[in-house]
N, C-alpha and C positions, 0 to 999 in steps of 0.2 A: 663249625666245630661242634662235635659232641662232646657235651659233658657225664661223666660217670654218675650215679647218684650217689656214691660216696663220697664224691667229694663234694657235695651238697653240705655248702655249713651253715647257711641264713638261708629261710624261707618266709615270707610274708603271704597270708592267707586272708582275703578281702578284708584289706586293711583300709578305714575311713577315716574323715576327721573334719569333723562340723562343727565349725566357730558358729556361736551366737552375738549378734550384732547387739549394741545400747539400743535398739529399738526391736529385738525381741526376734530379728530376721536369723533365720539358718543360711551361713554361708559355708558350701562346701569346698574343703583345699583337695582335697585327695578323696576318689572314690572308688573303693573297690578294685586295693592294687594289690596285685599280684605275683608277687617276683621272687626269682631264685638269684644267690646269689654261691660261687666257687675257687672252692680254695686255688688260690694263686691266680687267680685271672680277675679282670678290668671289667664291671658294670656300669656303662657310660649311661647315665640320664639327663637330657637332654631337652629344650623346650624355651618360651619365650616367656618374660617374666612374669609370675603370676600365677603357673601352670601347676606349681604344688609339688612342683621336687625339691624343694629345702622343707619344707613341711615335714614330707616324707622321711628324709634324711634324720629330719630330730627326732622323729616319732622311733626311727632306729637307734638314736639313742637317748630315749629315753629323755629329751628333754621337750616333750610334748606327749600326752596323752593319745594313745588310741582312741576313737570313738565308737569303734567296732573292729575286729576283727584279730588276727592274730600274728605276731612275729617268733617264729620257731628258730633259733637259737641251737647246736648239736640237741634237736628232741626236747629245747623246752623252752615254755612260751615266755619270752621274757617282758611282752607287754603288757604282766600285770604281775610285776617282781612289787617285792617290796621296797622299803627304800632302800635299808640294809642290802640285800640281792639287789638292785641296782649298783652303787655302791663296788660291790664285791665284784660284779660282772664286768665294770668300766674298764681290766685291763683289759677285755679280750675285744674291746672296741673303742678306737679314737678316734678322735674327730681334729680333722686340720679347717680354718674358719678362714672367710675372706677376706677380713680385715684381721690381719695378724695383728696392728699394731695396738685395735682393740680388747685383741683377745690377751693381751697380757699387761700386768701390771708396770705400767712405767717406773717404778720405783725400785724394779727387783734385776738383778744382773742378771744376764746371761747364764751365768753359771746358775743361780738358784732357779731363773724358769726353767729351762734343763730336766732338772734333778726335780724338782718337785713333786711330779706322780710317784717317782720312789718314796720319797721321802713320805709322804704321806700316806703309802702302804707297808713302809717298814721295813723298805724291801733295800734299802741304801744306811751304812754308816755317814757319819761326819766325815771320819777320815780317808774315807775311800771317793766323798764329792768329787774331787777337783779331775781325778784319774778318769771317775765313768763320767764325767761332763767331757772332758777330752776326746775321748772315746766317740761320745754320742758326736759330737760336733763335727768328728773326722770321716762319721759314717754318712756324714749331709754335705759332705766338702767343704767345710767351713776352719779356718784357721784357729788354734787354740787360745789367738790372740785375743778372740772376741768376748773371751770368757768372763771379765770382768766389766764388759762393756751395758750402758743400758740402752734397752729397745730401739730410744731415738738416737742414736748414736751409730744404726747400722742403715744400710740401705733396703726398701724394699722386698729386695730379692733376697739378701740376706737374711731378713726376718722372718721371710717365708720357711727358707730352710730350718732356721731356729725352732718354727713349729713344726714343721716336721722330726727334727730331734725331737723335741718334748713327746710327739706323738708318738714314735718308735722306741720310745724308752720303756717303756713296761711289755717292750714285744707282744703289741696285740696281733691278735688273727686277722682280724677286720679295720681297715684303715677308710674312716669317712673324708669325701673331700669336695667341700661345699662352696661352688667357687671358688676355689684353693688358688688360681690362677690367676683371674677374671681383669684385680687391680694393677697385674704386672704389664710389664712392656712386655711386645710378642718373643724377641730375642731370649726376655729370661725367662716368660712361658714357657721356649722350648726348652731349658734348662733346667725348670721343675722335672717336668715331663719326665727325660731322661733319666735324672733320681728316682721320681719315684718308680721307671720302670725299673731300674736297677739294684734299689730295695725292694720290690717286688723279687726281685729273681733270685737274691741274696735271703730273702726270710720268708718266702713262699707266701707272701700278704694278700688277701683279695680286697679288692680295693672298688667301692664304690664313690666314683666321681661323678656331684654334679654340673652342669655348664648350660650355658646356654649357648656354645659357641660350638657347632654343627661341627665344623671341618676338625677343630680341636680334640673333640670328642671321640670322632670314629677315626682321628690316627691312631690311637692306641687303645682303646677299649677291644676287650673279647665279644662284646656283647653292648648294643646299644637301645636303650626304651624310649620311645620320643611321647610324651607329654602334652593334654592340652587341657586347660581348664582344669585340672584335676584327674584324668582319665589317659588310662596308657592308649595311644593310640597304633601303636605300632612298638614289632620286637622281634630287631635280626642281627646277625655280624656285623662285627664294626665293619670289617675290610669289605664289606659288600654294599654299606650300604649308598654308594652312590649308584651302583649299576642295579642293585634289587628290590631300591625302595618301592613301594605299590600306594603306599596312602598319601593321598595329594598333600598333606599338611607336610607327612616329612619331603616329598617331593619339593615341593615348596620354600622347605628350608634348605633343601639340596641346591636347589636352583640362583639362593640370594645369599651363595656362599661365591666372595669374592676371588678371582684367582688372578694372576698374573699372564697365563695362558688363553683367556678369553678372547675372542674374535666376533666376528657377526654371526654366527651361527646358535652362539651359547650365550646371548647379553645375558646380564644380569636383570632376575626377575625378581621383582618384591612383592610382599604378600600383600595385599589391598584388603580395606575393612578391619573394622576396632573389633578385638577383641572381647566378647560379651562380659556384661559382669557376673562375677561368681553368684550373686547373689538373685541372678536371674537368666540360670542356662537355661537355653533354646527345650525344647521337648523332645526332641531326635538325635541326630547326632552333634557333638558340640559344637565342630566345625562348619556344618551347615550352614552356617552365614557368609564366611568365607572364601567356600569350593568352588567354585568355578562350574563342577562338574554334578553335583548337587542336585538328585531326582525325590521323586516325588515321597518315597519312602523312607530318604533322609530326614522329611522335616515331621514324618511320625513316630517315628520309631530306634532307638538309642541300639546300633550295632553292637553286639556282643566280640568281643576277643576271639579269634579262631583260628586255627593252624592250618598253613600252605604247608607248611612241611615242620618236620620235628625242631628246627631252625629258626622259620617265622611266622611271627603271627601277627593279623591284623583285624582291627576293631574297624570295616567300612563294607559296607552296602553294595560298592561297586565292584567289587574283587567275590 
């Protein structure tokens, strides 16, 4: 799928981010990313834990520092807002968290977690609460009954939705969703899913979702990045990427994706060998330890990003 450049609404321009260790070490989460992100469509990021896509994610909002590079925002760079413009910019991007039931104050009802981004922009009366919590609740499929209830008092799934209300309540542009799933059982996985495709298509949201769950990702993402060590290693259609993957990692993850259709033909493959530490990548390509397929100018030399077509690009040596 082509996207227009108009509808270009987030852009990050080698974007990095190097933690300093209590003993003085650079360890890098994210290096050198590069990514588009469009109005109304799904940017699936993808990867095994560790890899530097929740990183990324905060660094889009703002709750981690860039350490280089730039995120473009409609034409401005918001990775170096101040607090105030930080602040002021948080409607036009929310964040849904994996653990919901940390992300919110156990003390506080339903109805006040809800309503509190208004509240706190100004943007809500007293006495109009109870109607726009109603509202927000029925936009998530969730009974009005819950309104008065607290946190631990709903289930999981529930709760999920609840952030999600909170999240779509100041109608941002950009919906973040950082393992949003990951603690749910698969049945109500699929039932986020379908919300948020469906607020998607009701408030035109472009949504980037992280996972590290391959098969989850590319059902519904426009667009899939797969991640390693810090470094985008590949970037094509969701709906393709089991028939067009080319970089042996997402390969890889293609392959030790369970299905219920498997026979002798297709076992399941798992990826063999640790993961290196961030704090001492390889010199060539990251996955180099790994590949299987692994030549001699992988273990010199770090592939650059480069395009098969307008659609995909891949960071590998052997393509």
């Amino acid at each position: 799928m082509l996207y227009k450049e108009s509808d270009l609404i987030l852009k990050t321009k080698g974007v990095s981010k190097i933690f300093t260790t209590a003993k003085n070490q650079s360890l890098i989460a994210c290096n050198d990313i590069n990514l588009n992100v469009y109005k109304g469509r799904t940017l699936g990021i993808v990867g095994e834990s560790g890899c530097g896509k929740s990183t990324f994610v905060r660094m889009l909002m703002q709750l981690e520092e860039v350490s280089s590079g730039s995120i473009i925002y409609e034409n401005r760079d918001i990775a170096h807002f101040s607090k105030k413009e930080i602040w002021e910019h948080r409607k036009n991007m929310q964040m849904i968290f994996q653990d919901s039931m940390a992300a919110f104050n156990p003390k506080m009802k339903i109805i006040d977690i809800i309503t509190e981004p208004l509240m706190n922009y100004g943007l809500l009366s007293s006495k109009d609460k109870k109607q726009k919590a109603e509202e927000l609740l029925e936009m998530v499929e969730l009974s009005k009954e819950h309104l008065y209830s607290y946190p631990h008092n709903v289930s999981g799934g529930q709760l999920q939705r609840v952030g999600i209300a909170r999240s779509i309540s100041l109608n941002p542009k950009i919906l973040i969703c950082d393992e949003a799933t990951s603690a749910l059982d698969v049945s109500i996985q699929s039932s986020i899913i379908e919300l948020l495709k469906k607020l998607q298509k009701e408030k035109g949201l472009s949504i980037v979702f992280v996972c590290h769950d391959l098969a989850l990702v590319q059902s519904f993402s426009h667009e899939v990045v797969v991640m390693y060590l810090g470094n985008i290693m590949e970037i094509l259609p969701g709906q393709r990427v089991k028939k067009e993957a080319l970089h042996p990692y997402t390969k890889a993850l293609v392959n030790a994706v369970f299905t219920l259709d498997m026979n002798s033909k297709n076992n399941l493959e798992l990826l063999e060998g640790e993961v290196p530490s961030p704090l001492n990548i390889p010199k060539g390509c990251p996955f180099m330890n790994r590949c299987k397929s692994a030549i001699e100018i992988c273990r010199l030399e770090k592939p650059a990003l480069k395009e098969i077509n307008s659609e995909h690009k891949i960071a590998c040596h052997l393509i």
